[in-house]
C-alpha positions in Angstrom: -6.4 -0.3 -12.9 -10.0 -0.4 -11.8 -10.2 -4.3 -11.4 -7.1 -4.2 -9.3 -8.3 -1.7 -7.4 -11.9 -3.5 -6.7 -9.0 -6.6 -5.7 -8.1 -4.2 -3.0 -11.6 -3.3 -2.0 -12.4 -7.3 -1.9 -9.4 -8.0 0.1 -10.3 -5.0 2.6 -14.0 -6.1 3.1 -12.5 -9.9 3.9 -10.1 -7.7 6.1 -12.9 -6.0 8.3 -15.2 -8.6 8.2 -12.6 -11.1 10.2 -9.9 -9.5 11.7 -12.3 -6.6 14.3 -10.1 -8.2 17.4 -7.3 -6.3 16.0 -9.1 -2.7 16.4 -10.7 -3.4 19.5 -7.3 -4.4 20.9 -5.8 -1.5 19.0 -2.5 -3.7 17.1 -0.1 -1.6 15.5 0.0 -0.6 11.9 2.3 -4.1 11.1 0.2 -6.2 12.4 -2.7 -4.7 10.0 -0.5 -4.7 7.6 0.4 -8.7 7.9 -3.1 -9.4 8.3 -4.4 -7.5 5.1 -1.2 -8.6 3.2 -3.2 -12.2 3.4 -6.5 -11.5 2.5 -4.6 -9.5 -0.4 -2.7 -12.9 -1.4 -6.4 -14.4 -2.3 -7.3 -11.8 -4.7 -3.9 -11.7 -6.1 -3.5 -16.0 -7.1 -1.0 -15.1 -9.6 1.4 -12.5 -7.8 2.9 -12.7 -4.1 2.2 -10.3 -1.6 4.7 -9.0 0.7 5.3 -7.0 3.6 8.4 -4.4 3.7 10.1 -6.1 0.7 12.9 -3.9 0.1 14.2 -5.9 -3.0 13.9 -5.6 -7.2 15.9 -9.0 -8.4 19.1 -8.8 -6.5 18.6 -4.9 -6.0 17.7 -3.4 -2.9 15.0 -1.0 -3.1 16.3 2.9 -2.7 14.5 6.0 -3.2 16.3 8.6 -5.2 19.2 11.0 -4.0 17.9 14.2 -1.8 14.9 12.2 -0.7 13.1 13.4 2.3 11.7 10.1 3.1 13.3 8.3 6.2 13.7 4.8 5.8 14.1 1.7 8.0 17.7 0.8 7.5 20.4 2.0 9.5 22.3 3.5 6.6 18.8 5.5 5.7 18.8 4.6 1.9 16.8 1.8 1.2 12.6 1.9 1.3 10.5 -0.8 2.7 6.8 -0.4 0.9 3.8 -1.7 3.3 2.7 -3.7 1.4 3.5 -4.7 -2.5 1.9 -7.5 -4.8 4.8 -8.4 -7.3 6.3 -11.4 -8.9 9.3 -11.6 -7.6 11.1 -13.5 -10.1 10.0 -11.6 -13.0 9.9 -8.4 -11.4 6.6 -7.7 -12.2 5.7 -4.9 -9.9 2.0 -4.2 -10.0 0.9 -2.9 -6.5 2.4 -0.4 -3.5 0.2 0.1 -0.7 1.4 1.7 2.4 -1.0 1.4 5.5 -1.5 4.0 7.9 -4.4 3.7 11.1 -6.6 6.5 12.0 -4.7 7.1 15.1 -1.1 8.0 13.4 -0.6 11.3 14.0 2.8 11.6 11.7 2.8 13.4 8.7 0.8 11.9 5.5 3.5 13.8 3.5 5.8 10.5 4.4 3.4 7.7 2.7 2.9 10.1 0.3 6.4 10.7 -0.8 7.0 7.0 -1.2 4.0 6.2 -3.2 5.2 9.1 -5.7 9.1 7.6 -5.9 7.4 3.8 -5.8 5.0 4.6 -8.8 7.5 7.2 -10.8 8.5 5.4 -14.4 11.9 7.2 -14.0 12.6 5.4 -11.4 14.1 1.7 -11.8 11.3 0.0 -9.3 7.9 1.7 -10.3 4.9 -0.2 -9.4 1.8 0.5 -11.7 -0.1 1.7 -9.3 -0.1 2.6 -5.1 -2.4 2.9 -2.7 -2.4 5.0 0.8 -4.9 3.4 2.9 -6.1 4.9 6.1 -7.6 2.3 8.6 -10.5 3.6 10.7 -12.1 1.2 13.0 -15.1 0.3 10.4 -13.2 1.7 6.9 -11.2 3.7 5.2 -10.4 7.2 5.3 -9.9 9.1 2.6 -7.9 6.7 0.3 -5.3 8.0 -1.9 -4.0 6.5 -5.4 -0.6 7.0 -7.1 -0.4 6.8 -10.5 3.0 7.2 -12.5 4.5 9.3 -9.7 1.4 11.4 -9.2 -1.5 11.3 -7.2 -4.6 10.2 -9.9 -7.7 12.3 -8.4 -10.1 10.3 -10.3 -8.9 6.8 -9.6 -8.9 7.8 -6.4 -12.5 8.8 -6.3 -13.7 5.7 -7.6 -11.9 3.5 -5.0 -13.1 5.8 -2.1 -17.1 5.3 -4.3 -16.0 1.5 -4.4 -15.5 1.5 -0.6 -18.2 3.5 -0.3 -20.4 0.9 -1.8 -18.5 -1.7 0.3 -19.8 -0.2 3.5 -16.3 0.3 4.2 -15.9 4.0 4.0 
């Protein structure tokens, strides 16, 4: 899990190092989102990256009954990750990220609830890992990993020391 998550910190250093126009003209969270979904897709050869796929095969993506989590469809059931690096065909599901800027001022508690139900093994579409990324201007804040449902304190630690490093944090 490490080496994908030094992946992300690659992708996110490209990310900052070419795209500042974006903060300094303050874009909203999907354009960041587009924009670090391709400096993702080079660090990722043998996946795709995608922004709010909603799909497993011929399944559309749900999150399971009594959920809290709104989601983007008008029926409220299915979940549209951020970000997710996946072989589509397959499905190989390796990677959830949802994006959040600085400035959001909603509740973590959503991003966090979908990074639990993406990464749960109980449910049918579990990515191995997720990611909550929180874009500052220069870095991230206080990055948050999801392991098998859970949030993993220590792989968590060693991407925010990883970003750290990068100058990114």
């Amino acid at each position: 899990m490490r080496t994908e998550l030094d992946k992300v910190v690659a992708a996110l250093k490209e990310f900052y190092a070419s795209e500042a126009f974006l903060f300094e003209h303050d874009l909203g969270e999907r354009t960041l989102t587009h924009r670090l979904a391709l400096h993702l897709q080079r660090q990722f050869p043998d996946f795709e990256v995608d922004c709010d796929f909603d799909r497993l095969g011929e399944r559309t993506l749900q999150l399971p009954h009594g959920s809290i989590v709104s989601t983007d469809d008008h029926l409220g059931k299915s979940v549209y990750p951020d970000i997710v690096v996946h072989q589509r065909a397959v499905p190989n599901n390796l990677l959830a990220i949802e994006v959040r800027k600085a400035t959001n001022h909603q509740p973590l508690e959503h991003d966090r609830h979908k990074l639990r139900a993406l990464t749960d093994p109980h449910i049918w579409f579990a990515y191995w890992i997720g990611v909550l990324a929180t874009l500052g201007k220069t870095g991230v804040i206080s990055p948050e990993v999801y392991v098998a449902g859970k949030p993993h304190d220590e792989l968590s630690g060693f991407l925010a020391q990883r970003l750290k490093e990068a100058g990114l944090a």
